[in-house]
N, C-alpha and C positions, 0 to 999 in steps of 0.2 A: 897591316892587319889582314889575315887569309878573308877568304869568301866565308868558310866556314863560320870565323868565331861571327861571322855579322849572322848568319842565318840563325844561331842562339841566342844573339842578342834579341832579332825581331821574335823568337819563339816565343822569349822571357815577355816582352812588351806586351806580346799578343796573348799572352797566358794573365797576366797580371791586368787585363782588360775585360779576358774573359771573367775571371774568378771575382776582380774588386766591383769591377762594372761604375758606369756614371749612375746614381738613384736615376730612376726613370717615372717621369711625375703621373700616378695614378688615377685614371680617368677618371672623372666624377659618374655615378651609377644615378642612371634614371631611379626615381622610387618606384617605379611600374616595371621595375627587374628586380629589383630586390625577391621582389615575392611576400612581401608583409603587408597584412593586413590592416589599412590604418582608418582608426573612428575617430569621429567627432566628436571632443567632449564640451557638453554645455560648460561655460562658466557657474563655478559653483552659486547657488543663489542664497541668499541675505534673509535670515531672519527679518519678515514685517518690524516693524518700531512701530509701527500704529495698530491699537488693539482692536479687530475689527468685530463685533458681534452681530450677530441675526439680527433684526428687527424684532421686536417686542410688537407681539399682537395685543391690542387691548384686549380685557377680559371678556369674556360674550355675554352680550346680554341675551341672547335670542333676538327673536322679534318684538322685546315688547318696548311701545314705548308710553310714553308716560304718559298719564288720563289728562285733560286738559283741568277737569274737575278740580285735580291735588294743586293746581297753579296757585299761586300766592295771588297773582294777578285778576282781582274780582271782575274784571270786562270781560278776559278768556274765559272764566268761571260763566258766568252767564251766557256771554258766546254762545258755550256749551251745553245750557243746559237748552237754549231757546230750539239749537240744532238737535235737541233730542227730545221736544216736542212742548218746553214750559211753557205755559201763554203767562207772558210780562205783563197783559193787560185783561182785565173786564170790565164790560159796562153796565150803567146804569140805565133807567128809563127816568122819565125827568121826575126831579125832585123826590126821588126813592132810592134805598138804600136795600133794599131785599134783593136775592137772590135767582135770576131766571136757572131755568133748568139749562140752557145751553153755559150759561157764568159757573154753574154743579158743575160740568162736565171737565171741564177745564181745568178747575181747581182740583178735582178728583186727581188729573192726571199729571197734577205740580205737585198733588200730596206725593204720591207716587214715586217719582224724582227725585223730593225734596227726600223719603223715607231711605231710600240707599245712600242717602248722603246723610248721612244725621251728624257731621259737626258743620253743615253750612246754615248761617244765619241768615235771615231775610230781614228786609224793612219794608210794609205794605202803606204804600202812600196813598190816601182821599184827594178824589179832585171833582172840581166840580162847573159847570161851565158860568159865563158871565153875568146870568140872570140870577137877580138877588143881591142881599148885602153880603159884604165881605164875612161880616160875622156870622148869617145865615148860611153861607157855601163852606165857610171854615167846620163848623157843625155838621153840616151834614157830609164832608167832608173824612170828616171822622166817622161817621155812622157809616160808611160803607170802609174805611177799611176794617172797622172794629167787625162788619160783617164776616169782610173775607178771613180774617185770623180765628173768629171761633170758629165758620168751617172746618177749616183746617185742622182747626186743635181737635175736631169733633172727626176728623179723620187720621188723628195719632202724630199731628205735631206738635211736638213740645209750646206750649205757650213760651219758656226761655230763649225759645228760636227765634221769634216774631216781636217785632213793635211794629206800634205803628205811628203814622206821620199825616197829618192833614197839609194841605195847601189852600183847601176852598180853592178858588180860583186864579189864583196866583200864577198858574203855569202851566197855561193852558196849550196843546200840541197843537192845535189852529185857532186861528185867531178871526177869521170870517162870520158874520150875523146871523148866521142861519142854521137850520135845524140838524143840516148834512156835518156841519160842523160841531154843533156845539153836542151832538151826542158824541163826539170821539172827544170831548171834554172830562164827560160823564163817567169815569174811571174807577178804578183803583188800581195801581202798579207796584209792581212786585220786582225787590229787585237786590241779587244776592248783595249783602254788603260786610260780611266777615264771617268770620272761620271760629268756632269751640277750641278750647283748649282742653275738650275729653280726651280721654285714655292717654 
């Protein structure tokens, strides 16, 4: 074989190396040369399953709240009415049943009280201190609170409103011998005990 036909042969090898080539393995590209812009996308998010609603404000009352007065509760009732100035109590002088001008004054200002309230019922109880017989103090008894309710009615409360209740002496608030005592015996007590069923 000449020199020559070998320099054609290497031509051929070297042409057919050129042209077919070995693939040549393509370097992996930074993504910071690409030149694309690449975002963050949140994962998409999920319909709640739980129905969540506002809070519900209760309705307004304003400021007002309820009189003690309208309570079912007759202790709160009194409570209130003594906080607003009822006197629960007047007295006698011994073994009299009449009216002093300060026992007036008082009652004036229960009528009063009692007149904004007109479905509250009273019961006006007689007492009377330990000197005497039971049936003497029971009587008289009566005679003072029969006082206190015609006041009253003679100052525009219904007599339907009022009864009244003796003890004589039965239930006396001190129980000591003497005179300091037995006039805080000498009573009549007034004291809210139910409600009308008007309008």
């Amino acid at each position: 074989m000449s020199g020559k036909r070998f320099v054609w042969i290497g031509l051929a090898i070297l042409c057919m190396v050129v042209l077919c080539g070995c693939p040549k393995k393509k370097p992996a590209s930074n993504p910071s040369d690409l030149n694309v812009e690449t975002t963050t996308m949140a994962p998409p998010t999920q319909p709640s399953t739980t129905d969540v609603r506002p809070p519900q404000t209760p309705p307004s009352t304003g400021d007002v709240t309820e009189d003690p007065l309208m309570s079912a509760d007759m202790q709160i009732v009194n409570n209130e009415l003594h906080r607003r100035g009822f006197s629960a109590d007047v007295y006698f002088d011994y073994d009299q049943s009449s009216l002093s001008d300060d026992t007036r004054g008082k009652l004036s200002r229960n009528a009063e009280l009692l007149k904004n309230q007109p479905r509250l019922n009273m019961t006006i109880e007689g007492h009377a201190d330990e000197r005497g017989t039971a049936e003497y103090n029971l009587a008289l008894g009566e005679r003072r609170a029969n006082a206190v309710k015609s006041y009253l009615a003679s100052l525009g409360i219904g007599n339907d409103r009022m009864r009244t209740l003796s003890y004589g002496l039965e239930r006396p608030v001190c129980t000591e011998h003497e005179e300091s005592c037995w006039s805080r015996n000498r009573r009549a007590h007034m004291i809210i005990t139910g409600r009308s069923n008007m309008g």
